[in-house]
C-alpha positions as CSV (number, residue, x, y, z in Angstrom):
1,X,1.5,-48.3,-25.8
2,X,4.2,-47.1,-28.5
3,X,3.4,-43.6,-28.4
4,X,2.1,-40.8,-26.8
5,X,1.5,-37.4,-26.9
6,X,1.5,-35.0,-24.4
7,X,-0.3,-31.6,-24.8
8,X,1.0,-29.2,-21.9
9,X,4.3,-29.1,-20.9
10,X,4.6,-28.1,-17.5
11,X,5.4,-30.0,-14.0
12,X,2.7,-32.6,-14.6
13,X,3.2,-32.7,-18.1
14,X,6.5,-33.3,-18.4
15,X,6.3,-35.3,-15.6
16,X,4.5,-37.8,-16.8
17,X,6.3,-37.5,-20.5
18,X,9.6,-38.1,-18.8
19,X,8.3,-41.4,-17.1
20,X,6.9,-42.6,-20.8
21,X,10.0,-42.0,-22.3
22,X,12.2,-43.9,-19.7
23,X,9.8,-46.9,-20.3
24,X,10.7,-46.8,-24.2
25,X,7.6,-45.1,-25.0
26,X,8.1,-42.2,-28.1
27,X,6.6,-39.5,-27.0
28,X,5.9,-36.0,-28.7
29,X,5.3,-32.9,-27.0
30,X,3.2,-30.0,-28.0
31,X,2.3,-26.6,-26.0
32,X,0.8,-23.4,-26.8
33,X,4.4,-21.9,-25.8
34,X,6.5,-23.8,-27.9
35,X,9.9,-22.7,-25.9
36,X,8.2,-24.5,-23.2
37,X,8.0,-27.3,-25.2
38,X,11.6,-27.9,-26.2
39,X,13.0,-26.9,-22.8
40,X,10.9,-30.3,-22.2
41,X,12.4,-31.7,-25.1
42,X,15.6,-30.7,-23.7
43,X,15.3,-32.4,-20.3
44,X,14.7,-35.8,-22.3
45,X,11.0,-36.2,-22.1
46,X,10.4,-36.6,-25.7
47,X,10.1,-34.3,-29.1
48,X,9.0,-31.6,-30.0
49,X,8.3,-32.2,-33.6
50,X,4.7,-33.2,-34.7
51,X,3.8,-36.9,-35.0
52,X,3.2,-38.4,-38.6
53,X,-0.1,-39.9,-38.0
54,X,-2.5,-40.6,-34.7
55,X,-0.7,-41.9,-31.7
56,X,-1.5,-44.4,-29.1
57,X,-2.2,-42.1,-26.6
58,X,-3.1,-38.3,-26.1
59,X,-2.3,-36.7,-22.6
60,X,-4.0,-33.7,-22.4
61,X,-2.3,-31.7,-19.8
62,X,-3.9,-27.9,-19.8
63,X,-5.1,-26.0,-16.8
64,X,-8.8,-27.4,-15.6
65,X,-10.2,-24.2,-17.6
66,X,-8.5,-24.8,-20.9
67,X,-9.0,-28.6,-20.7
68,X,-12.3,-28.9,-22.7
69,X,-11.1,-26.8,-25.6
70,X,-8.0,-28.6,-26.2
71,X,-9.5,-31.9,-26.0
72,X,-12.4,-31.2,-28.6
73,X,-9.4,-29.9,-31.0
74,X,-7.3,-32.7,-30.2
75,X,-10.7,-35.0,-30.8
76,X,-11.7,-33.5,-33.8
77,X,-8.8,-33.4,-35.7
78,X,-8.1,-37.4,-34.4
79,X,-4.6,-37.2,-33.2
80,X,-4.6,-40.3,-31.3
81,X,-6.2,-43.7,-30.5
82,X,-7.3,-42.6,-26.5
83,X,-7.6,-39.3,-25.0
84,X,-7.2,-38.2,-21.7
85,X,-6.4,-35.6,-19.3
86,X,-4.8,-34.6,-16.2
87,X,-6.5,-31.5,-14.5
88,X,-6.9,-31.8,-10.9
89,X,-11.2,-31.6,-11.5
90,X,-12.7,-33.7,-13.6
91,X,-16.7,-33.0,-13.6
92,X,-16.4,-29.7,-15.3
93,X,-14.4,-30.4,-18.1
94,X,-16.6,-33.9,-18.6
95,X,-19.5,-31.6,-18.8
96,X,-17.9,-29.0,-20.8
97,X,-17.4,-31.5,-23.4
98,X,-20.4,-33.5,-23.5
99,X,-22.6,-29.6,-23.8
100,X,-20.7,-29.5,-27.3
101,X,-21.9,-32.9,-28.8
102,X,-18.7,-34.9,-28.9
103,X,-18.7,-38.6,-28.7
104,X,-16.5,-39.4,-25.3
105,X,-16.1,-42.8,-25.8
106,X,-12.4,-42.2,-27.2
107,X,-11.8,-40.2,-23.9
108,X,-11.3,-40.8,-20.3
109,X,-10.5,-38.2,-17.7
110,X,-8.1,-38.9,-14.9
111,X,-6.3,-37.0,-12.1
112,X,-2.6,-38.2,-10.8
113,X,-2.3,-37.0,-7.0
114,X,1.1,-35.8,-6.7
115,X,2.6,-32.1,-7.5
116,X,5.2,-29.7,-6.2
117,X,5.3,-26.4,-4.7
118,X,7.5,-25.6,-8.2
119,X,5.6,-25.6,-11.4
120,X,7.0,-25.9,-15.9
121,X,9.5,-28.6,-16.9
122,X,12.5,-27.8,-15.0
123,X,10.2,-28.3,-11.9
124,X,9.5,-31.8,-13.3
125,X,11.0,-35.5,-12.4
126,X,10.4,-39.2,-13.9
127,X,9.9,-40.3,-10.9
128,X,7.0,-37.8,-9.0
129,X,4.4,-40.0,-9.2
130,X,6.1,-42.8,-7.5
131,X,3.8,-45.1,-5.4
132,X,1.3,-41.8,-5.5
133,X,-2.9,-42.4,-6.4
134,X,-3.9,-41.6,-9.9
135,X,-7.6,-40.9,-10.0
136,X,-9.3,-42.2,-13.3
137,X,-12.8,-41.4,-13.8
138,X,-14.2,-44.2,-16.3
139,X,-18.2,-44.1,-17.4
140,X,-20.3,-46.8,-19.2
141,X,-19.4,-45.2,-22.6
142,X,-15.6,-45.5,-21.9
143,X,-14.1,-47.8,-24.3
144,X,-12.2,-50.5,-22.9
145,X,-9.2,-50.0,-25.2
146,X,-8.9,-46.4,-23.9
147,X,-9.0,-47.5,-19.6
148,X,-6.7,-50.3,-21.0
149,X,-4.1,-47.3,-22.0
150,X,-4.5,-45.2,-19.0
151,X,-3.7,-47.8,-16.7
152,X,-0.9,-48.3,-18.7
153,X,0.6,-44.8,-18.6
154,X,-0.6,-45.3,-14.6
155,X,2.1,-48.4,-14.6
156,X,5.1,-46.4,-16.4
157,X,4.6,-43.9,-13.7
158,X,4.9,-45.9,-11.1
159,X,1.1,-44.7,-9.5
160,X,-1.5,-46.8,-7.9
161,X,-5.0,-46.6,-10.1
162,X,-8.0,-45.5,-8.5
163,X,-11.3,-45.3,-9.7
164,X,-13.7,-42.5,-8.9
165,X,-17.1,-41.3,-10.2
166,X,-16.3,-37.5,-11.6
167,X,-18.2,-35.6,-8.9
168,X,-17.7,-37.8,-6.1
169,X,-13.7,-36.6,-7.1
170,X,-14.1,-33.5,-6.7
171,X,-15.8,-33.4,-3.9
172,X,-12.5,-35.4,-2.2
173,X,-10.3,-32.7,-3.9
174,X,-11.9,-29.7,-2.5
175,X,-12.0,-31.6,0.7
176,X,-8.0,-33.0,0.9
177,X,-6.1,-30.4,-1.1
178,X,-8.2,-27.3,-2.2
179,X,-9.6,-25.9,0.9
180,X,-6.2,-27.0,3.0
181,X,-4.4,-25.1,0.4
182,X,-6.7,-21.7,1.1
183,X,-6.3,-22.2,4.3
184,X,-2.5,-22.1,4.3
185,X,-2.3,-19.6,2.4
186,X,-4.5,-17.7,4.9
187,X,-2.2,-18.8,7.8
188,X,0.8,-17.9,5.8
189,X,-0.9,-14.4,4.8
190,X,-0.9,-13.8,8.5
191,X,3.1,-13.3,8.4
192,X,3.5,-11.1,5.3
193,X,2.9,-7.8,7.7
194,X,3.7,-9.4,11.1
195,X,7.3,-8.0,12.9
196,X,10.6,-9.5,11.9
197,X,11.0,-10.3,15.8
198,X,7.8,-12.5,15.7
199,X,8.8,-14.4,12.2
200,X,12.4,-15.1,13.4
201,X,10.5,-17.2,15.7
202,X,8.8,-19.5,12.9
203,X,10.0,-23.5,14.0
204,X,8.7,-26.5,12.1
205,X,5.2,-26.3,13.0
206,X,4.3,-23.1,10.8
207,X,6.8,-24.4,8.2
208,X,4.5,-27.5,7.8
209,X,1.0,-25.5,8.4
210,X,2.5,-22.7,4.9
211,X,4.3,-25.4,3.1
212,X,2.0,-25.2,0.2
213,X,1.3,-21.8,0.3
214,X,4.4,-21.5,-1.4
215,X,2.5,-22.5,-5.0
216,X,1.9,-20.8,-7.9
217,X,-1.1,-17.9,-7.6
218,X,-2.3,-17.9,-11.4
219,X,-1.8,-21.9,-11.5
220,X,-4.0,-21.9,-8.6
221,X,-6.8,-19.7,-9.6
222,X,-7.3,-21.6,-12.7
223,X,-7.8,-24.6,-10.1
224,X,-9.9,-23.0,-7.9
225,X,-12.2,-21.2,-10.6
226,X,-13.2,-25.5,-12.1
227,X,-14.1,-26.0,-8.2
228,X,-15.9,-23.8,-6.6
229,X,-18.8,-25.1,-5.0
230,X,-17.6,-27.4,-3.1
231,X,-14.7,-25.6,-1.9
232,X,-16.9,-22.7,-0.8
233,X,-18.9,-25.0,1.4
234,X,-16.3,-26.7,3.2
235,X,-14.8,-22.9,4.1
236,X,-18.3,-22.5,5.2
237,X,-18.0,-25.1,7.9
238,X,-14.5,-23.9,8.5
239,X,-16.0,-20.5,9.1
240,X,-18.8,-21.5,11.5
241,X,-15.8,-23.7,13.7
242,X,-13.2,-20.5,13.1
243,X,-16.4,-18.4,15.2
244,X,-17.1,-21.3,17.6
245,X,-13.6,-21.2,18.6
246,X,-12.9,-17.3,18.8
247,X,-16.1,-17.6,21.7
248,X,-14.3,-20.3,23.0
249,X,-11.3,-18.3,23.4
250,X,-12.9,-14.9,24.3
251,X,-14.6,-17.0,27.0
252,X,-11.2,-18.6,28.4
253,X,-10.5,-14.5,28.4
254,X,-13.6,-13.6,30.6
255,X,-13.8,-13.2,34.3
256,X,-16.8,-15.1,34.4
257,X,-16.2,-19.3,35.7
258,X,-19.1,-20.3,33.4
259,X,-17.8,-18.5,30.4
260,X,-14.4,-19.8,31.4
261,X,-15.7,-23.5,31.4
262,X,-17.4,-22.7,28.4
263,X,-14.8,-21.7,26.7
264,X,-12.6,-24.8,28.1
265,X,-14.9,-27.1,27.0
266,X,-15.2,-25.3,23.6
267,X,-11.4,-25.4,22.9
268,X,-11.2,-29.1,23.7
269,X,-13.7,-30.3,21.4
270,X,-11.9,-28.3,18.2
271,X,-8.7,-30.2,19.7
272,X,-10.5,-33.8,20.1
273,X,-11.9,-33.5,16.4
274,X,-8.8,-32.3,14.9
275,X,-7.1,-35.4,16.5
276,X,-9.9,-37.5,15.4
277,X,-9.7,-36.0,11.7
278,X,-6.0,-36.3,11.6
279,X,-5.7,-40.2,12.9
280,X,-7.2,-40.7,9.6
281,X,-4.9,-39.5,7.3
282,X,-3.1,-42.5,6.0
283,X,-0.1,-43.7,6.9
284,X,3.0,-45.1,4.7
285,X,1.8,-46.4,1.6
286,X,-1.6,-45.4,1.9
287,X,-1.7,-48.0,4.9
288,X,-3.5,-47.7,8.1
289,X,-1.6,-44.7,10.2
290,X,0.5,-45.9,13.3
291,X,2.2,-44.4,16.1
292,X,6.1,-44.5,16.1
293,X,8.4,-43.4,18.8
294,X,10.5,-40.3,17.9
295,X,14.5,-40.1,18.5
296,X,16.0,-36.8,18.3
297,X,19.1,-36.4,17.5
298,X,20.8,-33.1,17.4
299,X,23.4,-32.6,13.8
300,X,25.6,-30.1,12.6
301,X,24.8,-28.4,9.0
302,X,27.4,-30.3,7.0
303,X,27.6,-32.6,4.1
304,X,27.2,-36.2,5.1
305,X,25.4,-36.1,8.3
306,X,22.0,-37.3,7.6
307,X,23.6,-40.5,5.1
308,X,25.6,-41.2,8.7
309,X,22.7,-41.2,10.8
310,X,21.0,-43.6,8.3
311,X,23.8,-45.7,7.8
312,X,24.4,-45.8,11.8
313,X,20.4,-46.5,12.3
314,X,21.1,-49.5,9.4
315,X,24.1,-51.2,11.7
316,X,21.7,-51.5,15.0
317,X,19.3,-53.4,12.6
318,X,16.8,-49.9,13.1
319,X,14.4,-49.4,10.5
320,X,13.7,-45.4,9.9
321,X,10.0,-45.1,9.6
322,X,9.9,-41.2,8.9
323,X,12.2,-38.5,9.0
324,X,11.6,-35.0,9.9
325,X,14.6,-32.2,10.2
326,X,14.1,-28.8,12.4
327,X,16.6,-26.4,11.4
328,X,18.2,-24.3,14.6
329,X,17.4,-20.5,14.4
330,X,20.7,-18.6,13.4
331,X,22.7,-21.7,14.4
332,X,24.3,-24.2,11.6
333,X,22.8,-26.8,13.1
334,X,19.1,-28.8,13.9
335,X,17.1,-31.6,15.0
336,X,16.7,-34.4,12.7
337,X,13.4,-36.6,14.5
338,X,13.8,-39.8,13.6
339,X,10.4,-42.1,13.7
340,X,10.6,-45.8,14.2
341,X,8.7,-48.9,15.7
342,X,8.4,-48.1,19.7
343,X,10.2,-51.4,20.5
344,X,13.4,-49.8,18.5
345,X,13.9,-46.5,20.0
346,X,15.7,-47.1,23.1
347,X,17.5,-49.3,20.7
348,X,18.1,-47.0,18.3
349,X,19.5,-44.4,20.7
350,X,21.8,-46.1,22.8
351,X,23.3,-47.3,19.5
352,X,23.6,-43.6,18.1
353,X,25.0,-42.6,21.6
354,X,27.7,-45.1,21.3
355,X,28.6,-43.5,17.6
356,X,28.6,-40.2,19.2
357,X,25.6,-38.4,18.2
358,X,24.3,-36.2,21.0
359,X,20.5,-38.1,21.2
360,X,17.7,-36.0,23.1
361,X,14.8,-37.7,23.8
């Protein structure tokens, strides 16, 4: 691949242009806001001027509702080789396309599995789809030439390919990211009336429960509105466990021992099948998960800290496994929980302890 474009300049966009580019790849930008467009420009991620003639590639990067429109202009006025695009569903727009008579064999429709709570080009980096899966979504009419080049921009971004049937993709999506993301936002909805005495309390847990309740409303609408189905019938379930569980608890409420048993047993079997569910979740590098041992160590809020721990953890031949930080209320200070191999935590700690570092385990 010599060159690209890249049709929608926002965080995935320019994301993905910004990669290209860094791999020698010239790659032109074009968006229906054309400031948008050179602020990308700007960042290094290509040009914004027109190409001369057909490209290699075209990276349709529009909202999943727009997609199908600005593929059939881009394939009918034949700006490029291979088309593709990057909407988080992938049925729809396939469907979309196919209801207005277009030959698809040019065209391939993919999903990369990485994002940020931040959205447009200044939100974006070469680098965000490091090591991430990239969904592509290949039929018998695909030309090879065209999965040839999508696993090629796959490479320059540094994601892992991963082929999906269209449906059975968006079926995973609402599953893994668009009903977790309602339901954080209903979570974190829960807060925007509550008393200032009860949020001051917020630790790390609710932090990592609203996380991504912190994305873009319209961006998400346009999501949501592609996939529908299937994430109304996964809230469905969530709604028939939400009212097994308020029983459970009014019956740990009652006065009654068999309501109170009841509701006992009740509460322990939404725990057990959310640590069932959760065990399988995969662990670094989309390996097996595994259970590390957790050193706390408590730091001050200052420049330098964490790169000392590291480098401390590096001298007593520790490998850091995962790293979490829980910032102390009204105090410049928190817990960093470092998470190694079990056999190096007592290791790790008496070697921090020597350096000084107040360990709490």
């Amino acid at each position: 691949m010599r060159t690209a474009l890249v049709i929608g300049t926002g965080l995935i966009g320019t994301s993905a242009a910004l990669a290209l580019t860094r791999r020698g790849v010239t790659v032109h930008l074009a968006d229906h806001d054309p400031e948008q467009a050179r602020t990308a420009a700007a960042l290094g991620a290509g040009t914004d001027t027109a190409p001369d003639g057909p490209v290699d590639l075209a990276v349709v990067a529009a909202p999943p509702a727009h997609v199908a429109g600005v593929l059939a202009d881009a394939l009918g006025r034949g700006l490029a080789r291979g088309y593709l695009d990057v909407a988080s569903v992938k049925g729809g727009p396939r469907r979309e396309l196919e209801a207005r008579g277009l030959d698809l064999s040019a065209y391939l429709g993919t999903h990369p599995m990485s994002g940020r709570e931040k959205s447009g080009p200044l939100a974006a980096t070469a680098d965000l789809f490091e090591g991430r899966p990239w969904v592509l979504t290949p039929t018998r009419d695909t030309d090879t030439e065209v999965l040839n080049l999508a696993l090629e921009l796959v490479s320059h971004c540094g994601a892992v390919p991963v082929v999906m049937d269209a449906d059975a993709h968006d079926r995973a999506v609402a599953l893994v990211s668009h009903m977790p993301h309602l339901v954080a936002n209903l979570v974190a909805a829960r807060l925007e009336r509550a008393e200032e005495a009860a949020v001051r309390l917020c630790g790390q847990g609710i932090r990592d429960v609203t996380r991504i309740a912190a994305s873009d409303p319209r961006m998400w609408v346009d999501i949501l509105s592609a996939n529908p189905g299937p994430v109304a019938d996964l809230l469905t379930d969530v709604a028939a466990d939400l009212e097994e569980t308020v029983r459970a608890l009014r019956g740990l409420a009652s006065a009654d021992g068999d309501k109170r048993r009841e509701g006992t047993e009740g509460i322990q079997d939404v725990l057990r099948r959310g640590n069932a569910g959760q065990v399988r979740v995969p662990g670094k590098h989309g390996s097996a998960p595994r259970v590390y041992e957790t050193v706390v160590v408590l730091i001050d809020d200052q420049p330098g800290q964490l790169a000392r721990i590291f480098a401390d953890a590096g001298r007593a031949g520790v490998n850091i496994e995962d790293v979490r930080i829980e910032h102390a209320t009204g105090q410049q200070a928190g817990l960093v929980q470092l998470m190694v191999e079990p056999n190096a935590a007592a290791v790790l700690a008496a070697a921090l302890r020597e350096r000084g570092w107040s360990v709490r385990q």
